[in-house]
C-alpha positions, 0 to 999 in steps of 0.5 A, a space after each residue: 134870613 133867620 126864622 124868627 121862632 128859631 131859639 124857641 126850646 120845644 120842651 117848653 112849649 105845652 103850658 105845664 112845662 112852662 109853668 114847671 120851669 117858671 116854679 123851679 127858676 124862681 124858687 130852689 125846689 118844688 115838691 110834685 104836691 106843689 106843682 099839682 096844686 099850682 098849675 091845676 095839673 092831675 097827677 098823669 099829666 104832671 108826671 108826663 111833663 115833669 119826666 119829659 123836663 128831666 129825660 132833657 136834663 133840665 130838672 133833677 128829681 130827688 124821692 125821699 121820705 117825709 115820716 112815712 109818706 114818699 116826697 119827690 121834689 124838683 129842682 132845675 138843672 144849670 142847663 135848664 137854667 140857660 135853656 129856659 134863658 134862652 126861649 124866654 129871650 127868644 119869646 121876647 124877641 119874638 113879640 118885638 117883631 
């Protein structure tokens, strides 16, 4: 018998992350003062978090300049995309049992 927590991504389970990719398939882009002040997160917490969504390939990171003040903005991957596709379906599931 297959577990039923099987297709449920590891790299979406602490809540930050979650939120991160729910921002980034729903909108083209987040800056990192976007994500901080919708999720509530500090500045540590949502570096860590957002790194570890990028080191899985399923953000992308670009750092530029607005003026002179440093802007990082995320975006999500196709890879992401499908990923996050998949644990949504499998919570889904998952709730249905």
């Amino acid at each position: 018998m297959k577990n039923i927590i099987d297709n449920i991504n590891k790299a979406f389970d602490h809540r930050i992350r979650l939120g991160i990719m729910s921002i980034l398939i729903v909108n083209e882009y987040a800056d990192f003062k976007m994500l901080k002040e919708l999720l509530g997160a500090t500045d540590g917490n949502l570096a860590s978090h957002t790194k570890a969504l990028e080191k899985d390939e399923y953000i992308m990171v670009e750092k530029s300049f607005i003026g002179r003040k440093p802007n990082t903005r995320y975006s999500v991957t196709k890879k992401g995309r499908e990923a996050f596709k998949k644990h949504v379906e499998a919570i889904e599931t998952l709730l249905k049992q």
